[in-house]
C-alpha positions in Angstrom: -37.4 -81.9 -77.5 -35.6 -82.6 -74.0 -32.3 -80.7 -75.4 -35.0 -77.6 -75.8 -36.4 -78.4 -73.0 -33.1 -78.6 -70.8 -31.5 -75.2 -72.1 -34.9 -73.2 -71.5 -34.7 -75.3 -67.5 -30.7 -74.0 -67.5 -32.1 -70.1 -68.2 -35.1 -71.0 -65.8 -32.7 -71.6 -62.5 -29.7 -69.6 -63.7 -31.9 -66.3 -63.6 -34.1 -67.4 -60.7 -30.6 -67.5 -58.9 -30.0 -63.9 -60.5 -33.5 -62.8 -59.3 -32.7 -64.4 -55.7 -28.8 -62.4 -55.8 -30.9 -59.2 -57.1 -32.9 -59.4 -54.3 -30.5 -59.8 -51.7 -29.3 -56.7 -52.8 -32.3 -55.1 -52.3 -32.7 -56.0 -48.9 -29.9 -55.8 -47.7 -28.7 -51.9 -49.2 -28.7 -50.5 -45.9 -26.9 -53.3 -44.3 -23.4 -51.6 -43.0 -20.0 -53.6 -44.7 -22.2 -55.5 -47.5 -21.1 -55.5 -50.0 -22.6 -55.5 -53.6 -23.2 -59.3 -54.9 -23.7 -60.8 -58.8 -23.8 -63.8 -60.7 -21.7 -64.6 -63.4 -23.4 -66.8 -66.4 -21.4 -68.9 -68.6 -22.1 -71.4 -71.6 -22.9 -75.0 -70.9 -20.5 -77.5 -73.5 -22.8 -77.7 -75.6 -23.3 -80.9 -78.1 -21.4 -81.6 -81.1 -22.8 -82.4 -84.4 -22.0 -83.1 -87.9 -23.3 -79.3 -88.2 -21.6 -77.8 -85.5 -21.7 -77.7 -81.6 -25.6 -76.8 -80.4 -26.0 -75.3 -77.4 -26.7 -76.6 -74.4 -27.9 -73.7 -72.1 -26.6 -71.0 -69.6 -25.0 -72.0 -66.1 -23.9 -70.0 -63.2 -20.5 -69.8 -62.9 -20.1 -67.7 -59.6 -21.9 -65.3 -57.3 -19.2 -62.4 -57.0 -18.7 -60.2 -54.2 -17.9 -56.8 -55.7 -15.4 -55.3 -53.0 -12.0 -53.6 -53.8 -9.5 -54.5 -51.4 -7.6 -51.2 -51.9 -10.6 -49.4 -50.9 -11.2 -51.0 -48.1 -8.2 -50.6 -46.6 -8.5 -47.2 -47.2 -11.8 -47.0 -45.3 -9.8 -48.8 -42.7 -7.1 -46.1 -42.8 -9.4 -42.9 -42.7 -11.6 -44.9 -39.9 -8.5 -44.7 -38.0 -7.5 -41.4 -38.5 -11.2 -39.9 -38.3 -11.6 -42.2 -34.8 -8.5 -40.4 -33.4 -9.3 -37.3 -33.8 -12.5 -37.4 -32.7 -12.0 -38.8 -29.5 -8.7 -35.6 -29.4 -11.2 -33.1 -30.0 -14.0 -33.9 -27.8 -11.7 -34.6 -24.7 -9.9 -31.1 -25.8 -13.2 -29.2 -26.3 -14.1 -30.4 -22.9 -10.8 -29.4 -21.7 -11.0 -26.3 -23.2 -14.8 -25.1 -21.9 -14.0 -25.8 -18.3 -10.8 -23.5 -18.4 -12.1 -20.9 -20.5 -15.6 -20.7 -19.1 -16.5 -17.5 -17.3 -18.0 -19.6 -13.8 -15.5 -22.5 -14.5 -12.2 -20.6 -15.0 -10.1 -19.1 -12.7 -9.7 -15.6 -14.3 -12.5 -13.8 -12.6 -11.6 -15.5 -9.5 -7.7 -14.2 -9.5 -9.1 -10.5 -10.7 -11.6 -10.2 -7.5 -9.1 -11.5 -5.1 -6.4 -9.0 -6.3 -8.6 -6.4 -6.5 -10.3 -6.9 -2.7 -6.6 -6.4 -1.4 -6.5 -3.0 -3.2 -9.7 -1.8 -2.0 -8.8 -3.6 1.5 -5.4 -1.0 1.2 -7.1 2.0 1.0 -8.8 1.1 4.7 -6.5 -1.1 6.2 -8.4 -0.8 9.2 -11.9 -1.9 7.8 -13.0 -5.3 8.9 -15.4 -5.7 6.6 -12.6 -5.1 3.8 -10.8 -7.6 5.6 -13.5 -10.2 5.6 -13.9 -9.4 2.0 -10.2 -10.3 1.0 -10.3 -13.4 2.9 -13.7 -14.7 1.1 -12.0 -13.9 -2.4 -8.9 -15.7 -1.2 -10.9 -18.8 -0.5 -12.9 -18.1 -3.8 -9.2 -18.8 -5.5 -8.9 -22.1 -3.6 -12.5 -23.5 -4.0 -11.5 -22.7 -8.3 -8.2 -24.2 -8.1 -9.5 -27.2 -6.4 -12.4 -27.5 -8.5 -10.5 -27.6 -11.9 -8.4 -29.9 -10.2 -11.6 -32.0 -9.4 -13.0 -31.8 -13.0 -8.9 -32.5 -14.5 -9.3 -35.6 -12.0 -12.8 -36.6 -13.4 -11.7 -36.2 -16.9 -9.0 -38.5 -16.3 -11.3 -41.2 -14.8 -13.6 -40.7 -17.5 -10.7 -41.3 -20.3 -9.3 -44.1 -17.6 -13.3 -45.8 -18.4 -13.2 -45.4 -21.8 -10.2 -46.8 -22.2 -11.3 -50.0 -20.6 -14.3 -50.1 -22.4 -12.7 -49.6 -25.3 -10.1 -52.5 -25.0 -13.3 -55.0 -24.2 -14.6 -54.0 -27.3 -11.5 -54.1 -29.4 -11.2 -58.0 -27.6 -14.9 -58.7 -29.0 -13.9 -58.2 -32.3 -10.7 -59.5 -32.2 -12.7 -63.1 -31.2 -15.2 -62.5 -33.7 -12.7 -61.6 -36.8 -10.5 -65.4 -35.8 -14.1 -67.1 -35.2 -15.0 -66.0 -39.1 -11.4 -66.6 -40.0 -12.1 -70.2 -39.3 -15.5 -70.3 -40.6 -14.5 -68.9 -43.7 -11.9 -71.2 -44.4 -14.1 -74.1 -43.1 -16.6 -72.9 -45.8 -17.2 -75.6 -48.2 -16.5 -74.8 -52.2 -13.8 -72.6 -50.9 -11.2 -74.8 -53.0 -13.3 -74.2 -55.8 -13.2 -70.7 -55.4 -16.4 -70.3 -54.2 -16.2 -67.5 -51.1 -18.9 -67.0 -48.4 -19.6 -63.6 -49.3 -21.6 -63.2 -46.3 -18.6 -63.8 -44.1 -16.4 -61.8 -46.0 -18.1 -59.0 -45.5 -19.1 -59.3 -41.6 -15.2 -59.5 -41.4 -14.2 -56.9 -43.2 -16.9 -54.9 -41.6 -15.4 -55.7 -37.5 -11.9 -55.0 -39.2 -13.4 -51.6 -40.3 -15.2 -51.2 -36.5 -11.4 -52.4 -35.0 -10.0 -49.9 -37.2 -12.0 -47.1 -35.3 -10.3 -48.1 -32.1 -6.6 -49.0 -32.8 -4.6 -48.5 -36.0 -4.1 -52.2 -37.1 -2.2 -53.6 -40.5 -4.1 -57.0 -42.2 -2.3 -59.4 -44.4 -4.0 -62.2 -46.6 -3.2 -65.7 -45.0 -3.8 -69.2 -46.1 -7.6 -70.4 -46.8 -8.8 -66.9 -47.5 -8.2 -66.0 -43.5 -6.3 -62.8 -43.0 -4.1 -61.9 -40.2 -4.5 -58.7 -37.8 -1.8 -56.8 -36.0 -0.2 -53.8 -34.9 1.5 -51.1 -36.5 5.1 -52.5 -34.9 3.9 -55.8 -36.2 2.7 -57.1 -32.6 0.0 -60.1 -33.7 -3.6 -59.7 -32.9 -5.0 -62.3 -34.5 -3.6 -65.2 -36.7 -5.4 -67.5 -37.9 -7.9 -68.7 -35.8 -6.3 -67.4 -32.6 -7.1 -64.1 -31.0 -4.6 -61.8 -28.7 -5.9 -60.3 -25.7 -5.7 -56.8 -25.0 -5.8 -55.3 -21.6 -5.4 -52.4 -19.2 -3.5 -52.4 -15.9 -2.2 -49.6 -13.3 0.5 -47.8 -14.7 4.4 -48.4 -13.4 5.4 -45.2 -13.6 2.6 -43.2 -12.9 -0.4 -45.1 -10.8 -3.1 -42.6 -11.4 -3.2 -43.2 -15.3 -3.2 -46.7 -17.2 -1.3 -48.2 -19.4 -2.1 -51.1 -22.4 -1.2 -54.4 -22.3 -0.9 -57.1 -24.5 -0.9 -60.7 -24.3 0.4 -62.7 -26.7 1.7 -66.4 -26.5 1.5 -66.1 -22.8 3.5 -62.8 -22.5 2.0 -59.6 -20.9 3.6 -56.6 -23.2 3.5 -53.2 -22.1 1.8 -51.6 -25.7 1.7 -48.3 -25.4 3.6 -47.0 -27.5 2.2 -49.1 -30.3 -1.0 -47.8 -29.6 -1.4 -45.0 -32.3 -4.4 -43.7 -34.2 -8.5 -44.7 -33.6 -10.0 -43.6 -30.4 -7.5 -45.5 -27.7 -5.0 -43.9 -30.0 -7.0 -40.3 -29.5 -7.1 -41.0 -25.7 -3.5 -41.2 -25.1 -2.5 -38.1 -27.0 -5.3 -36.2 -24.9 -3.8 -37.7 -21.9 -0.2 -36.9 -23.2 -0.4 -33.3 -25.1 -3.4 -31.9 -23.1 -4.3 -33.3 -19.8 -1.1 -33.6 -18.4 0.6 -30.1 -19.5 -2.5 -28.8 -18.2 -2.3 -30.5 -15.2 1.2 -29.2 -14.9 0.7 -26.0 -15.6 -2.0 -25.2 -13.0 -0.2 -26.7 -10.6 2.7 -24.0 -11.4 0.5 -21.5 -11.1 -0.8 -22.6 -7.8 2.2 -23.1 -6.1 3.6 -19.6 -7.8 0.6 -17.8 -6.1 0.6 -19.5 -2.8 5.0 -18.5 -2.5 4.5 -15.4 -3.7 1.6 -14.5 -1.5 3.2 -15.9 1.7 6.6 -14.7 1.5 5.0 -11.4 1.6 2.3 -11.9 3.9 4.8 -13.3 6.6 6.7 -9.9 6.2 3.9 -8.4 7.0 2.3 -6.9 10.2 -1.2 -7.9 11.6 -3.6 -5.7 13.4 -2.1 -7.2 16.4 1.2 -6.1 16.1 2.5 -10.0 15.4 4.7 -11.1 11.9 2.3 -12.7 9.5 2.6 -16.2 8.9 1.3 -18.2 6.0 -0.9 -17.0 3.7 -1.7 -20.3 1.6 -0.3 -23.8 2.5 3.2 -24.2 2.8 4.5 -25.5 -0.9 7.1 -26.6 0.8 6.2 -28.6 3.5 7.5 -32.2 3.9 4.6 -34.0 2.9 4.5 -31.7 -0.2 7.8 -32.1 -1.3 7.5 -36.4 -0.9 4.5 -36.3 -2.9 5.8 -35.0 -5.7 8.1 -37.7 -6.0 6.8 -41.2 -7.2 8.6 -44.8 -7.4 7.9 -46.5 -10.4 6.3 -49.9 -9.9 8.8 -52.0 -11.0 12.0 -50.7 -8.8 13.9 -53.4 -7.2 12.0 -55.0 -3.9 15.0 -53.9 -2.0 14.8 -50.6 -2.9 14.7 -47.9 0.0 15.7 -44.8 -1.2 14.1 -41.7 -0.2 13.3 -38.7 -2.7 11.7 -35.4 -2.0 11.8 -32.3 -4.1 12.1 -28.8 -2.6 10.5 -25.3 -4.9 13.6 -23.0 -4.5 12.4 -20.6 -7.1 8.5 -20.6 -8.0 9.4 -17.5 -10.8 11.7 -19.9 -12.5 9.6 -23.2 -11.7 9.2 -25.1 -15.4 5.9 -27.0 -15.9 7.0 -30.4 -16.8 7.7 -34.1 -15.6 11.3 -35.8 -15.2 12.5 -39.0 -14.6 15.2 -39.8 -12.4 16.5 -43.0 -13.4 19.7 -44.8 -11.9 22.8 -47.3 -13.4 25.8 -48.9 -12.2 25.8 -50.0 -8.4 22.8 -47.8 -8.1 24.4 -44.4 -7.1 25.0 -43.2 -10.8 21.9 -41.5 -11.9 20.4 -39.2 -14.9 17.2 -36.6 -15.0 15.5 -37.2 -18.4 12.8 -34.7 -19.5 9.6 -36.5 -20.5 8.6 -33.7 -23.0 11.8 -33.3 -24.8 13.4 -37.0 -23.9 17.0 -35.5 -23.4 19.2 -35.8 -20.6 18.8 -32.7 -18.4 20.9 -33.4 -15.5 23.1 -36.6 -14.7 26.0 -37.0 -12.1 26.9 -39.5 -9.1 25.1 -39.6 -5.4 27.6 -39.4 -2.6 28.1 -41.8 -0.3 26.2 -41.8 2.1 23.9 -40.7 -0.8 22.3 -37.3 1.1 22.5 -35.2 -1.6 20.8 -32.3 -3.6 20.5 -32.5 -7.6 19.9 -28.8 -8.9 17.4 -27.9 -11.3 15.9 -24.4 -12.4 13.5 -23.6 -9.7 13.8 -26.9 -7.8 15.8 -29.4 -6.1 15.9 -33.0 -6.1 16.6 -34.0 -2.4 18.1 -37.3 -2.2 17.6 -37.9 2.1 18.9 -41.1 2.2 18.6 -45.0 1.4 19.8 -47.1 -1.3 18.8 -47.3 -5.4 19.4 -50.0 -7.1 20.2 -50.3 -11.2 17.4 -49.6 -12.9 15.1 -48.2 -10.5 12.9 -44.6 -11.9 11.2 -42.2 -10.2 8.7 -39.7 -11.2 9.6 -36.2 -10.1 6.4 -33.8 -10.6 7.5 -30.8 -9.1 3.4 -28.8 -9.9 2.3 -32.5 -8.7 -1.1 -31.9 -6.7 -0.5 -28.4 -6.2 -3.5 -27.2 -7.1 -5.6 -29.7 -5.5 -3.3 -29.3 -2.4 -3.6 -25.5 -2.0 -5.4 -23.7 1.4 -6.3 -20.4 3.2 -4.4 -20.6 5.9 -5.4 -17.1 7.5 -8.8 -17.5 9.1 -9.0 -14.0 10.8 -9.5 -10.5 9.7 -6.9 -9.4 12.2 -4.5 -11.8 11.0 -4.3 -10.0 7.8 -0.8 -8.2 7.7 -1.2 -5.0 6.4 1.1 -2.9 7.9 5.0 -3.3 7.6 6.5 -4.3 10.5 9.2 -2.0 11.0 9.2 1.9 10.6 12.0 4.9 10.4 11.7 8.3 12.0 14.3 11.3 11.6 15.8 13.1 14.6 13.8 15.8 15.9 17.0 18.0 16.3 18.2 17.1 13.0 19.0 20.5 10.9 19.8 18.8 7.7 17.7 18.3 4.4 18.7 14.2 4.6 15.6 11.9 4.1 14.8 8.1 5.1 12.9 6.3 3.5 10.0 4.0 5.0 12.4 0.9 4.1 11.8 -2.1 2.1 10.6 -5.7 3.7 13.3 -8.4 2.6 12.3 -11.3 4.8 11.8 -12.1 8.5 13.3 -15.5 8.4 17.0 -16.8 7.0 16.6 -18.7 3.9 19.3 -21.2 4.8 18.0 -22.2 8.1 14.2 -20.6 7.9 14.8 -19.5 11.3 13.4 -16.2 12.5 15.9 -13.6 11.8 17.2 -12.1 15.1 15.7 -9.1 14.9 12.5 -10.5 14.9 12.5 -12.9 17.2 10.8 -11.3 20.0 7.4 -10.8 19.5 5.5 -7.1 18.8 9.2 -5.8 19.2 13.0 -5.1 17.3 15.2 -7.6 19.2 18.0 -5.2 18.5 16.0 -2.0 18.3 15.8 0.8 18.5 18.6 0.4 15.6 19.7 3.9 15.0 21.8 6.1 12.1 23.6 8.7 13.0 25.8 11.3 10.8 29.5 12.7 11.5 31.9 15.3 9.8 35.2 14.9 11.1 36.2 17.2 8.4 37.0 14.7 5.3 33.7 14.2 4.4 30.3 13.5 5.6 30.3 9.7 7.1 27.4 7.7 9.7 27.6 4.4 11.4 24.4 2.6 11.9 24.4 0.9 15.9 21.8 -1.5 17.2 19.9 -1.2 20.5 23.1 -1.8 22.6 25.4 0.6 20.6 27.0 -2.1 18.4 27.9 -1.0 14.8 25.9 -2.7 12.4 28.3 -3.2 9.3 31.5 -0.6 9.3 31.3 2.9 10.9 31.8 5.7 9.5 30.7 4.9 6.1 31.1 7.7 3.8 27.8 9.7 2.5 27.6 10.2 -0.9 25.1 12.7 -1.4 22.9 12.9 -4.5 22.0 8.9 -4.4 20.4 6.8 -2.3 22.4 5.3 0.1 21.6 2.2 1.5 21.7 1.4 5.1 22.1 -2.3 5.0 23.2 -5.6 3.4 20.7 -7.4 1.0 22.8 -10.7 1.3 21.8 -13.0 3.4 25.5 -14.4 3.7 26.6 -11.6 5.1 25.5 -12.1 8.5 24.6 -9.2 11.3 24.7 -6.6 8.3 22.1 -8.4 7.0 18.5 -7.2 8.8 16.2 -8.7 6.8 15.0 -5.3 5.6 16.0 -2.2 3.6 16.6 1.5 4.2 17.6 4.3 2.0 18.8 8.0 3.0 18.6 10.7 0.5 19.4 14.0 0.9 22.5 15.7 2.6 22.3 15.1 6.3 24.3 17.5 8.6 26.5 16.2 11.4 25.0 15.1 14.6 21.6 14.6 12.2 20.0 11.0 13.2 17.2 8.1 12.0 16.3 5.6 13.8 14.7 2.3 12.7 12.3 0.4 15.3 9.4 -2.1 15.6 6.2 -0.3 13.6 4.0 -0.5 17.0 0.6 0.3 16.8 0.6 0.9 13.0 -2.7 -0.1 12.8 -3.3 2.1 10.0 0.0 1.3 7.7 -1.2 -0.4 4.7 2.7 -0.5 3.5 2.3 -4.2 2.9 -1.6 -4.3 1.7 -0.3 -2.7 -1.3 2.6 -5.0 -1.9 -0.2 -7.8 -1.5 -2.1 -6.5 -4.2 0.3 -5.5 -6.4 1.2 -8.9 -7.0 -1.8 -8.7 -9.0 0.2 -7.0 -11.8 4.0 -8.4 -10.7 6.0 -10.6 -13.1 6.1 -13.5 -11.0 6.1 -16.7 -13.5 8.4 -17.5 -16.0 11.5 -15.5 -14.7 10.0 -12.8 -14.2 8.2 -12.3 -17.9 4.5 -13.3 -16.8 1.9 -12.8 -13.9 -1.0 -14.9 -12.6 -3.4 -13.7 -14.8 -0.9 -13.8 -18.0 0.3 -17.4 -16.6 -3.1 -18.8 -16.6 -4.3 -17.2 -19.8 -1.1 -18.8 -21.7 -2.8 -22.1 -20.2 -6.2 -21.5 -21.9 -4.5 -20.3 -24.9 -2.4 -23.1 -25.3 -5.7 -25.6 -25.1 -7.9 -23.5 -27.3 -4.9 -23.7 -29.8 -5.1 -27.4 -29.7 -8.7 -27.5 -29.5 -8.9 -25.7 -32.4 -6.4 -27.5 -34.3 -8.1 -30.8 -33.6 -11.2 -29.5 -34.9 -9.6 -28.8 -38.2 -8.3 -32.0 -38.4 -11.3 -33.7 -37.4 -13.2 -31.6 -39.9 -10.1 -32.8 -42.1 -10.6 -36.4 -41.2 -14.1 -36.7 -41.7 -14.1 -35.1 -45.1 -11.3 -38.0 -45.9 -13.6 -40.6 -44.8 -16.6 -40.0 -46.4 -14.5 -39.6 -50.1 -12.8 -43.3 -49.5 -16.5 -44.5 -47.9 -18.4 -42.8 -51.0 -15.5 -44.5 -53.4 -16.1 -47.6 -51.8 -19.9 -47.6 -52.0 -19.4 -47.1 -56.0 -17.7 -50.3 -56.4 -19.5 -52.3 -53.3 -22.5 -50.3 -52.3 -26.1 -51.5 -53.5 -27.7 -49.2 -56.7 -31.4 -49.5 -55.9 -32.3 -48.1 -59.5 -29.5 -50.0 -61.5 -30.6 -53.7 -59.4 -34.9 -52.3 -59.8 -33.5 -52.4 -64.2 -32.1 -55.6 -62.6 -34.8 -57.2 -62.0 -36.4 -56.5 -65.1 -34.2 -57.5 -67.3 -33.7 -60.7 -65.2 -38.0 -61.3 -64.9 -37.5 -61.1 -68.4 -34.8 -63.3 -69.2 -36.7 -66.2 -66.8 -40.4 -65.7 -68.5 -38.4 -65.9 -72.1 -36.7 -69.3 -70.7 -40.4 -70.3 -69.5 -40.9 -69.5 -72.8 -38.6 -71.9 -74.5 -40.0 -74.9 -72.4 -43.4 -73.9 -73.3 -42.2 -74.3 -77.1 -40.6 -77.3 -76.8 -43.9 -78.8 -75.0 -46.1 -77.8 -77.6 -43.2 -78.9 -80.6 -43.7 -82.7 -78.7 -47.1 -82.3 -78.2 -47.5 -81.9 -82.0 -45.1 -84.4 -82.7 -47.5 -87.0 -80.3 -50.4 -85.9 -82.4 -48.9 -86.3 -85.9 -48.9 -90.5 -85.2 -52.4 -90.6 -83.9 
C-alpha cells in the first residue's frame, strides 16, 4: 500500500508544482520581458521485480523558461533601430515645423521686407514708406534671431536628453552586472537549474539598453553574459559595470560629446555611439541641426553684404553716402568668432585665427578643420562633411598669412601653432543670431544715387548718357573712401566732365576731372553704335577707376559735352531704392544660381526631405519591431486560453493522484479489516 500510496503523493506535488508554474503564468501575462515558464515531468526508477520494474511515480525534472535566444536578440536589434529613428524623426519634425511654419519661418518675412522697398521706390520721398521698410527690415532680424533662438533651444534640449539618457543607460548597466552576479550566485545553477525570474529581468534591461545604444552580448561563464559596444568597447563583464558619461566637447564647446570609462580610462565614444535614441540624437545633431544651422547662417550674412554694399552706394535724404544697412559681417569680432580652438591644443599655443567673407555669393555652408603637423607651421583644411583635404600648404614665417577658400579667407594674424593643434573654422558661425538694423532713421534710407550726369546745353548731337551705374564708394583693398567721395554732400573731383572732338580722323573725347586732369587717356576714339564706357571697372587700375559707371550712346558732334557731378538735392531719385529691392529677385547665393527666398526654401526642402524620410523609416522600423516582438511572444509570451486548458488538465491530473491515495487507503483499510 505505501508504494500506491507514494506514486499517487509523487502526482499530488508534481502537478501542484504545475498548477503553481500555470499560475505564474497567469499572473504575470502582462509582465514586460517574462517570459513563458513549464515544468517538465519525468519517471521516478521505479522498483524491480521478478515481474518487471513497477513504477514508482512522476517527478519534476525542471521548470523551463521558454525564450529563444535568437529572438531576442532580434527584439534587441529592431529596439535599436526603432529607438533611433524615433528620436531622428521627432527632433527633424520639430526641426522641420519651426522652418516651414507660416509665423515661424522666414519666408513671409523676406517677401514683406523686399516688397516695402518697392512700394518705398515708387515715393522715395514718403516717410511713412520709409518707416515701413525699416519695420520690415527689423521684422527680418527679430525672424533670423528667433530661429536661431529656437536652433539654440533645440540643441539644449538634445544636450538634456543626452544626459538623461546616459544616466539611464548607467542604471541598467549596474542593474544587468548586479543580476549577472546574482544569477550565477543562484543556487542549483550547477545542476542546471536557472533562476528564470532573473533571466528574464536581464534580458528585459538588455532589451531597455538596447533602446538607447546599439550594444552586442556574448554568453560568459556561470550563465552571466557580457555587454559592449559595437567596436567591442566593454560595458559590462561580469559583475563589473563601465560608466558612461557626457562632457563639453573639444572641438566644439556648445555641443557634447560621450565618454567612456573603462578600467580607469576616460574614452572619447562618439563614434561608437550608433543606433537607439543617443544614437538618433547625434545624427540629428550631425545631418540636420548643424547644416541647418549653417545654412541660415549663409543666408544671413548673404542678405546683410548684399544689402549694405548697396545701401552704402546709396544717397540719403540728406545728401550723405549710406552706410551700413545690417551689421558689418565682417567686422573683427565677427570674423574671430567664427574661428574656435579645440580644447585640447597645446598650453603654449597662441596663435591667432580670424576668417574674412570675401564673396557671400560663393560662401559654402559647411564646417572645416584646420589642423597643423611638423614644427607647427605645416597645416591642412579638412572638410567635416566630405572628410577630404580641401586646402593644405605651409605658414610663413612670421606666420601672417591668408589661406584662400571659395568665398572666404582664413587669416592667420600671428602667434605660434604647435603639432597637433585644430581649430574649428565656421565661416555662417552665429551669423544669424549676430545680424542687426543698423539704419535707425527714415532719412537715412539711401534712395537716391549719389552721383548724376547731365548733357551740354549747347550740344547739337544725338549722343546720349546714361544715368551711370554705382560700383562702390570705398576701395576694396584698403576700404577706404574712394577719393571722389571723400568730401561729404560733394564730388571731390567734380564736376568731372566729357567732352567730344573731331580733329578729322574720327570722332574722339577725353573725360577731365574738376581741375582739368584727364581721367584715363584723351582722346579716346568713339565708336558709335555701342555703348561706350566712360570709365574703368577695375579697381587696380587706379584714378581711371571712379567707383561708378557711365555709358554714352549715340553719335555726339564735336564740341558736344556731359558732365558727371554730386546728385545734390536728388531728394526724389529712387535710382538706388530699386536696386534695394530688386535684390528681392537677384541671384545672390550659390554663385549666382539662387536668391534669398530660393536659398532659404532649399533649407526647408532639404529638412522636410529628411523629415520625411525618417518617417518612412520610423514607420519602417516599427513595423520590424512588432514582427520580431509578435515572433517572440509566440515562443515566450503567456497563452491565457492554452494555460486556462492548463489548468484543467493539471486540476485533473492532481484530483486523479488524490484519487490513487484515496484507493490505496481504502485497499489498507480493507486489508486491517480482513484480520479482525
Amino acid at each position: 500500500m505505501a508504494g500506491l500510496i507514494g506514486i499517487g503523493l509523487t502526482g499530488i506535488l508534481s502537478h501542484q508544482a504545475a498548477l503553481n508554474t500555470t499560475g505564474n503564468n497567469i499572473t504575470n501575462a502582462n509582465t514586460p520581458g517574462y517570459s513563458r515558464q513549464e515544468v517538465l515531468f519525468e519517471t521516478q526508477e521505479g522498483q524491480r521485480t521478478g515481474a518487471g520494474t513497477i513504477g514508482s511515480g512522476v517527478n519534476v525534472a525542471d521548470i523551463r523558461r521558454l525564450a529563444n535566444e535568437y529572438l531576442v536578440q532580434q527584439v534587441r536589434e529592431d529596439s535599436t533601430l526603432y529607438g533611433e529613428q524615433e528620436a531622428l524623426n521627432s527632433e527633424l519634425t520639430r526641426l522641420d515645423n519651426l522652418l516651414g511654419g507660416q509665423s515661424t519661418g522666414l519666408s513671409n518675412a523676406l517677401n514683406n521686407f523686399f516688397a516695402s522697398l518697392q512700394n518705398a521706390a515708387e515715393d522715395p520721398t514718403s516717410l511713412p514708406q520709409r518707416q515701413l521698410v525699416l519695420s520690415e527690415a527689423q521684422q527680418v532680424v527679430n525672424r533670423f534671431q528667433a530661429l536661431s533662438q529656437e536652433f539654440i533651444q533645440q540643441r539644449e534640449s538634445i544636450k538634456t536628453q543626452m544626459q538623461q539618457g546616459v544616466k539611464d543607460a548607467n542604471t541598467l548597466l549596474k542593474s544587468i552586472a548586479e543580476l549577472n552576479l546574482a544569477i550565477s550566485e543562484s543556487p542549483g545553477i550547477a545542476q542546471g537549474q536557472m533562476p528564470n525570474e532573473l533571466l528574464d529581468k536581464r534580458d528585459e534591461k538588455l532589451r531597455q539598453l538596447s533602446e538607447l545604444i546599439s550594444i552586442k552580448v556574448s554568453p560568459a561563464d556561470g550563465s552571466q553574459v557580457n555587454v559592449s559596444l559595437s567596436n567591442g568597447l566593454s560595458l559590462v563583464v561580469g559583475s563589473n559595470a563601465s560608466t558612461l558619461g557626457t562632457r563639453e566637447n573639444a572641438e566644439d564647446p556648445t555641443r557634447l560629446e560621450f565618454t567612456l570609462s573603462n578600467g580607469g580610462r576616460l574614452l572619447n565614444i562618439d563614434e561608437q555611439i550608433t543606433g537607439g535614441k543617443l544614437g538618433g540624437l547625434l545624427r540629428f545633431d550631425t545631418e540636420g541641426l548643424k547644416p541647418a544651422f549653417d545654412e541660415l547662417g549663409r543666408i544671413a550674412i548673404a542678405l546683410s553684404d548684399t544689402m549694405n554694399h548697396q545701401h552704402e552706394i546709396g544717397m540719403d535724404l540728406e545728401g550723405e553716402l549710406g552706410g551700413l544697412f545690417f551689421t558689418d559681417i565682417n567686422s573683427l569680432e565677427a570674423q574671430r568668432s567664427r574661428v574656435v580652438p579645440n580644447g585640447n591644443n597645446a598650453p603654449s599655443t597662441n596663435g591667432q585665427l580670424a576668417v574674412e567673407i570675401t564673396d557671400s555669393s560663393a560662401l559654402p555652408a559647411g564646417r572645416w578643420t584646420l589642423q597643423f603637423s611638423g614644427d607647427g607651421r605645416s597645416y591642412e583644411l579638412i572638410d567635416q562633411g566630405t572628410g577630404r583635404t580641401v586646402n593644405q600648404g605651409r605658414l610663413p614665417d612670421p606666420p601672417q598669412s591668408e589661406i584662400s577658400m571659395p568665398g572666404f579667407n582664413i587669416r592667420v594674424e600671428g602667434g605660434t601653432f604647435n603639432a597637433g593643434d585644430k581649430y574649428l573654422i565656421q565661416p555662417s558661425r552665429n551669423a544669424a543670431e549676430s545680424i542687426g538694423l543698423v539704419v535707425n532713421r527714415e532719412e537715412d534710407l539711401a534712395f537716391a544715387s549719389p552721383v548724376r550726369a547731365t548733357t551740354g546745353d549747347n550740344n547739337i548731337g544725338t549722343g546720349k548718357i546714361d544715368q551711370g551705374t554705382m560700383l562702390n564708394v570705398r576701395n576694396p583693398f584698403t576700404n577706404s573712401l574712394l577719393p571722389a567721395f571723400q568730401s561729404t554732400g560733394q564730388l571731390a573731383n567734380g564736376p568731372i566732365t566729357v567732352t567730344f572732338d573731331d580733329p578729322g580722323t574720327g570722332l574722339v573725347f577725353t573725360v577731365t576731372d574738376g581741375g582739368g586732369n584727364p581721367i584715363g587717356p584723351a582722346n579716346r576714339p568713339y565708336t558709335p553704335g555701342v555703348a561706350n564706357e566712360l570709365f574703368s571697372e577695375n579697381p587696380a587700375d587706379g584714378a581711371e577707376y571712379q567707383g561708378f559707371q557711365f555709358k554714352i550712346t549715340g553719335q555726339p558732334a564735336d564740341g558736344d559735352t556731359f558732365e558727371i557731378n554730386y546728385n545734390s538735392n536728388g531728394v526724389s531719385d529712387n535710382r538706388n531704392a530699386e536696386l534695394l529691392a530688386a535684390l528681392g529677385t537677384a541671384n545672390t547665393l550659390n554663385g549666382g544660381s539662387q536668391n534669398f527666398s530660393e536659398g532659404y526654401a532649399g533649407l526647408v526642402e532639404d529638412i522636410g526631405v529628411k523629415t520625411r524620410q525618417s518617417q518612412l523609416d520610423v514607420d519602417a522600423g516599427k513595423t520590424l519591431l512588432e514582427q520580431s516582438t509578435n515572433q517572440r511572444e509566440s515562443v515566450s509570451g503567456v497563452n491565457l486560453d492554452e494555460e486556462a486548458g492548463r489548468l484543467i488538465q493539471y486540476q485533473a491530473a492532481y484530483n486523479a493522484s488524490a484519487q490513487v491515495m484515496s484507493v490505496a487507503q481504502d485497499l489498507f483499510n480493507t486489508l486491517l479489516q480482513s484480520f479482525r
